[in-house]
C-alpha positions as CSV (number, residue, x, y, z in Angstrom):
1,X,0.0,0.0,0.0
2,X,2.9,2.5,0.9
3,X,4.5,2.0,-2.3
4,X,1.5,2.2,-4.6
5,X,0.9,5.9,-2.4
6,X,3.9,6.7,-3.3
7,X,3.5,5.8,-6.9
8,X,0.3,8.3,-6.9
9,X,2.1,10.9,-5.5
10,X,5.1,10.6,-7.5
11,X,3.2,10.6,-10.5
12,X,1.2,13.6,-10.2
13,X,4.4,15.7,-8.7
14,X,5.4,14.3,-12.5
15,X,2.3,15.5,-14.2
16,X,2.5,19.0,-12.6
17,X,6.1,19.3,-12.8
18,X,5.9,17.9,-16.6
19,X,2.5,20.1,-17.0
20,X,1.8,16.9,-17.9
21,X,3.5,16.5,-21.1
22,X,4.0,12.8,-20.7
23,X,0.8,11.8,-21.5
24,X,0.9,13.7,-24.4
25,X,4.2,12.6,-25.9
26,X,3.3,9.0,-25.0
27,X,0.1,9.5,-27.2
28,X,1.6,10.8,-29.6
29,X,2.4,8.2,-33.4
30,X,5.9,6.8,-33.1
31,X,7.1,8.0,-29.4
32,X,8.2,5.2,-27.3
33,X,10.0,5.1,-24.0
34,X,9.2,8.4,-22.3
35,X,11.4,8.8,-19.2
36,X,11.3,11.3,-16.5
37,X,14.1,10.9,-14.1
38,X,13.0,11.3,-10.0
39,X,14.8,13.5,-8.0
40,X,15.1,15.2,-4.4
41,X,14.5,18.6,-3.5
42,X,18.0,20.3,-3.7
43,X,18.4,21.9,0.1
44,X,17.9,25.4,1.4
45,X,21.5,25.1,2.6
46,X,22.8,24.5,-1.0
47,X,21.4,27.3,-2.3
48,X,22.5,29.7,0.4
49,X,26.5,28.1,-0.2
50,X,25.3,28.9,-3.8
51,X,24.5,32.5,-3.9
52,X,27.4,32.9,-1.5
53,X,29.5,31.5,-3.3
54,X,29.0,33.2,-6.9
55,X,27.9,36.7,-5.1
56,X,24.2,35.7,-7.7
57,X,20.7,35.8,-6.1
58,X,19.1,32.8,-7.6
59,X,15.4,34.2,-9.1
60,X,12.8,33.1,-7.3
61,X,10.8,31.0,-9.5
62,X,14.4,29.0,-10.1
63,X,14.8,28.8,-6.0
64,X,11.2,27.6,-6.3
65,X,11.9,24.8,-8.5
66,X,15.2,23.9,-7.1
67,X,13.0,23.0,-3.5
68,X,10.7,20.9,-6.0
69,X,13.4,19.1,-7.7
70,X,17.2,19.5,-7.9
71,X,17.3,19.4,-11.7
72,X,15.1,18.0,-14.2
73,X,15.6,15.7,-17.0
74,X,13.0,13.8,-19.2
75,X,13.9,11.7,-22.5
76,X,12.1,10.3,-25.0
77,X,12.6,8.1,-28.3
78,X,11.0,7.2,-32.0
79,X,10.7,3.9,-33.3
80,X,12.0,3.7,-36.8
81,X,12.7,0.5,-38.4
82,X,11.9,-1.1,-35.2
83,X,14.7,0.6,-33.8
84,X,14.2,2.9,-30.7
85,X,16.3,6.4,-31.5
86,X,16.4,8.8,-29.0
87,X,15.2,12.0,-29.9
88,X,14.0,14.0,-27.2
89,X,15.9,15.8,-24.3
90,X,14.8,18.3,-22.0
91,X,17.6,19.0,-19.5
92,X,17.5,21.8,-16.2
93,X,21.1,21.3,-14.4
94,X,21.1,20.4,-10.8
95,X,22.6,23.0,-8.6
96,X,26.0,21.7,-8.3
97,X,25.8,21.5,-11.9
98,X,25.2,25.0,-12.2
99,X,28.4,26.4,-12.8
100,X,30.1,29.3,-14.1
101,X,31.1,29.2,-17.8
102,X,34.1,31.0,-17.2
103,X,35.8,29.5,-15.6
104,X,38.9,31.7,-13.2
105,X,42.3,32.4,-14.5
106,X,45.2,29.8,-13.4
107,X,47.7,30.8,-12.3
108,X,50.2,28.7,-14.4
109,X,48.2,29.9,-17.3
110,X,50.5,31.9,-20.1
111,X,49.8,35.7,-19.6
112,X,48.8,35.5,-23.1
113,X,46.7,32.9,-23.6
114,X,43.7,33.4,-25.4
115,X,40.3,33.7,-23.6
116,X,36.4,34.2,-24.4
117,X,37.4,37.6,-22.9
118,X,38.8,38.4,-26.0
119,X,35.2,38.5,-28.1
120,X,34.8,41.7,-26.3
121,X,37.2,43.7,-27.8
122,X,34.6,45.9,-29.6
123,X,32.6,47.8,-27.6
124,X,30.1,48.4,-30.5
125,X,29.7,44.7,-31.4
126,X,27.2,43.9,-28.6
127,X,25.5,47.0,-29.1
128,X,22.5,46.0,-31.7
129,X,21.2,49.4,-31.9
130,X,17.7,48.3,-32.5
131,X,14.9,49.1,-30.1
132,X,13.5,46.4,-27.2
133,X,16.3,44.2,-28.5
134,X,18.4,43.0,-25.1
135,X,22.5,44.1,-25.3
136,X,24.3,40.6,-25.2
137,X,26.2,39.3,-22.1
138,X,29.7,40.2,-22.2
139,X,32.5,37.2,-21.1
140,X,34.6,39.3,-19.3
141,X,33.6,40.6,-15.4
142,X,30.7,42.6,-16.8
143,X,28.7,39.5,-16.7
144,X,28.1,36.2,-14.7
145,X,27.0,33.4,-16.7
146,X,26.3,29.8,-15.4
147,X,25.1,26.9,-17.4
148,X,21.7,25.4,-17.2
149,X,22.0,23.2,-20.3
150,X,24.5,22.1,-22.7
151,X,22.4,21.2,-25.2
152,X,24.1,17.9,-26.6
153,X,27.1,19.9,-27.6
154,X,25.0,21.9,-29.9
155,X,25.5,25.3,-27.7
156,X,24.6,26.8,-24.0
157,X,21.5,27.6,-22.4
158,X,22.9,30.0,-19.9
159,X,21.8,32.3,-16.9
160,X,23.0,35.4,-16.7
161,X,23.3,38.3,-14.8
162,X,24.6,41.1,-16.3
163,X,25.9,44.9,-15.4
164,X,28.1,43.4,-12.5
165,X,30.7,44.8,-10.6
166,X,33.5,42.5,-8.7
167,X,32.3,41.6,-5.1
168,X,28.8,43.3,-5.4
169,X,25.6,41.1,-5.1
170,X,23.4,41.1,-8.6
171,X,19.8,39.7,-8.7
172,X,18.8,40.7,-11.8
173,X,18.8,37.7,-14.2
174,X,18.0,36.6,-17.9
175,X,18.4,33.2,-19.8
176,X,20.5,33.2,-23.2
177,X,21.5,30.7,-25.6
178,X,25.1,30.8,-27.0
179,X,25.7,28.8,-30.0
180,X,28.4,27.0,-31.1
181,X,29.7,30.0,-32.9
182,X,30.0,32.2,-29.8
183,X,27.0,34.3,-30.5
184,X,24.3,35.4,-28.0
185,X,20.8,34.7,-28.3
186,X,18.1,36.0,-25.9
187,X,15.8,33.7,-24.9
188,X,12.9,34.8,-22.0
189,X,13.4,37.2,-19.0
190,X,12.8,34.5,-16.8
191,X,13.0,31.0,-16.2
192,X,9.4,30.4,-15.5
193,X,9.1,31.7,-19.3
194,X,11.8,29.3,-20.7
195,X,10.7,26.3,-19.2
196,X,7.5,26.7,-20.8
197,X,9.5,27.4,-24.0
198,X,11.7,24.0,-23.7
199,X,8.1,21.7,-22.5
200,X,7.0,23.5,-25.6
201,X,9.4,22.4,-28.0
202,X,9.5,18.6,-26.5
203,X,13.0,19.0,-26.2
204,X,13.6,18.3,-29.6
205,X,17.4,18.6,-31.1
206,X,18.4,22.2,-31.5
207,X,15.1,23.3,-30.8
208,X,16.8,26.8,-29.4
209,X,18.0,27.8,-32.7
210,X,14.3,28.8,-33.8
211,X,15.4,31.8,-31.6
212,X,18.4,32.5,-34.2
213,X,18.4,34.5,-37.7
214,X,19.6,31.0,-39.4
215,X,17.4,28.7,-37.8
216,X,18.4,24.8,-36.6
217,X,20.6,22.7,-39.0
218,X,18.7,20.6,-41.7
219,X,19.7,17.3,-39.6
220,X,17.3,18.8,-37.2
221,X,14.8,19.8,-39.3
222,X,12.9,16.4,-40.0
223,X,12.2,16.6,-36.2
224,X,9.7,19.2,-36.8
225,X,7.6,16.2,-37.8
226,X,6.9,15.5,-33.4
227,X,6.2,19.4,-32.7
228,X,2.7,19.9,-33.0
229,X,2.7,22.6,-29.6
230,X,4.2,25.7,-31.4
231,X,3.0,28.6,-33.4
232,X,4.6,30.3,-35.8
233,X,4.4,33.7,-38.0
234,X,5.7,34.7,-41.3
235,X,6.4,38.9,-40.7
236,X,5.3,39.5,-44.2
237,X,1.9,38.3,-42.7
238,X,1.5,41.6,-40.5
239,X,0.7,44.6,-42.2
240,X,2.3,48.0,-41.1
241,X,0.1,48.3,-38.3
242,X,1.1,45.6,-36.8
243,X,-2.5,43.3,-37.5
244,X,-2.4,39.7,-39.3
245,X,-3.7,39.9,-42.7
246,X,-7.1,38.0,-41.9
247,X,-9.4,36.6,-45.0
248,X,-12.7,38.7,-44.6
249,X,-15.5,35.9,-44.9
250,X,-18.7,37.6,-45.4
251,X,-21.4,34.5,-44.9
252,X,-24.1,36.1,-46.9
253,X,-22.2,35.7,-49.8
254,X,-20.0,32.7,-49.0
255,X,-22.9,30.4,-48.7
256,X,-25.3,31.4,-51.1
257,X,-26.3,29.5,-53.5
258,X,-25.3,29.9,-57.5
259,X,-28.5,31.7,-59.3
260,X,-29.2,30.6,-62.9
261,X,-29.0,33.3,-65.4
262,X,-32.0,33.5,-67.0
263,X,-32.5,32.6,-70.6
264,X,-32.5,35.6,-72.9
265,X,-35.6,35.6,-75.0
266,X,-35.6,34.6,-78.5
267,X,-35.7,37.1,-81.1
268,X,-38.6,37.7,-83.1
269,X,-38.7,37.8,-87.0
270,X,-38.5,40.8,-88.3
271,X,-40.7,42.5,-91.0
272,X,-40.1,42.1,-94.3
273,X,-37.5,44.3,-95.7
274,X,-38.0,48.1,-97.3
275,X,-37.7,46.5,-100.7
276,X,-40.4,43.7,-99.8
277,X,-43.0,46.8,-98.8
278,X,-42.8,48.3,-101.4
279,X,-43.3,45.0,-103.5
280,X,-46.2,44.4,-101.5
281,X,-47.5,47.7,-102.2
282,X,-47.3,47.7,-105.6
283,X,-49.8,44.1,-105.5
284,X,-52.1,45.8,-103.1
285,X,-52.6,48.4,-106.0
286,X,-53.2,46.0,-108.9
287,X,-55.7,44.3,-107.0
288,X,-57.6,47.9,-106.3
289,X,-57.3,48.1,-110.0
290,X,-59.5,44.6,-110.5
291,X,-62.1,45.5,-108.5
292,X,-62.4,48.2,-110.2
């Protein structure tokens, strides 16, 4: 009895945790294998040591989940062939996993070695100059950036806290997504908004670079095939003030039935010709002329 309670509750800490995202992958043509890995709360304590420890106030819908569950992971796979590939990944470090991804200076390092530091060296190039467009993260001290998901090696979900100055406590946070090319991506203000984002997406492979100017790589793009929870918008579909192009449907007119034309009406004969009256004159007179 003890272990099928804990079964129950288990499974709907899963369902809310998931927003219940299992059942729908698992119902879904082709998905087999859905796994969603248990874990313990992470401890107050390890939080604290934490923020302490990187000068970083963790957000508090991250604290939040971090007393839920000390990381997330769920999996799942396609059968093809009969063959199980894995496909899906969704993937929230645990707190020790949560580490900086600069990592300090050695000090039997060379003096010139080169660093990530070093993409900074123009002060313009993070500067976008368009409006309500975020400035990128710097990887020098501007910026404190920890690592919530590596992504399968395809690039960084990051957290970041940006503006900061050495030994002073930041809180302010954002999550962005570095590629493999070294270029910033915003993602969401806050984590609440990107885990939505990543149940979203299933976890598909390199589902973050929808949030790029090139897109995900065409080994990606068959994927789209399992990602049936996202909407998406051409711009040339918004007119210049900023309203979707909508096809006016006016019902009266949509459904109403064809009307025959009517047939035009046949043509009468005409009278005999100018040349025929006056033929028919001429006979009217001879027969005057009889009676006579």
């Amino acid at each position: 009895m003890e272990e099928t309670k804990e079964k129950l509750v288990f499974k709907c800490v899963a369902e809310r945790l998931t927003l219940a995202i299992t059942r729908i992958l698992e119902n879904m043509p082709g998905v087999v294998d859905v796994r969603f890995a248990e874990r313990e709360p992470a401890e107050k304590r390890s939080l604290l040591s934490w923020e302490q420890k990187n000068s970083c106030i963790l957000p508090e819908d991250l604290r939040d989940f971090y007393l839920t569950t000390d990381g997330f992971t769920l999996t799942w796979s396609v059968k093809l062939d009969d063959e199980c590939v894995p496909l899906g990944c969704m993937t929230i470090n645990s707190v020790g996993r949560l580490c900086p991804l600069l990592q300090p200076v050695l000090l039997f390092s060379l003096p010139n070695a080169p660093s990530l530091a070093d993409l900074d060296w123009e002060e313009s190039s993070t500067q976008s100059g368009l409006p309500h467009v975020p400035v990128a993260p710097h990887f020098d001290a501007r910026s404190r950036i920890f690592e919530l998901d590596s992504c399968g090696g395809n690039g960084k979900v990051c957290l970041v806290y940006k503006n900061c100055t050495p030994g002073v406590v930041v809180q302010q946070s954002e999550i962005w997504f570095l590629d493999r090319s070294l270029c910033w991506h915003f993602l969401t203000a806050t984590f609440t908004a990107y885990y939505r984002l990543m149940i979203t997406h299933l976890g598909l492979p390199e589902w973050q670079y929808a949030y790029t100017p090139y897109g995900p790589s065409p080994q990606a793009k068959w994927a789209s095939l399992y990602q049936p929870l996202t909407f998406s918008y051409e711009l040339s579909q918004v007119d210049s003030a900023g309203d979707f192009f909508v096809n006016k449907l006016d019902p009266a007119t949509a459904f109403k039935g064809k009307t025959k034309a009517l047939p035009l009406p046949k043509k009468q004969p005409t009278q005999c010709s100018s040349g025929g009256a006056s033929k028919g004159q001429g006979n009217t007179g001879r027969l005057s002329g009889v009676k006579r």
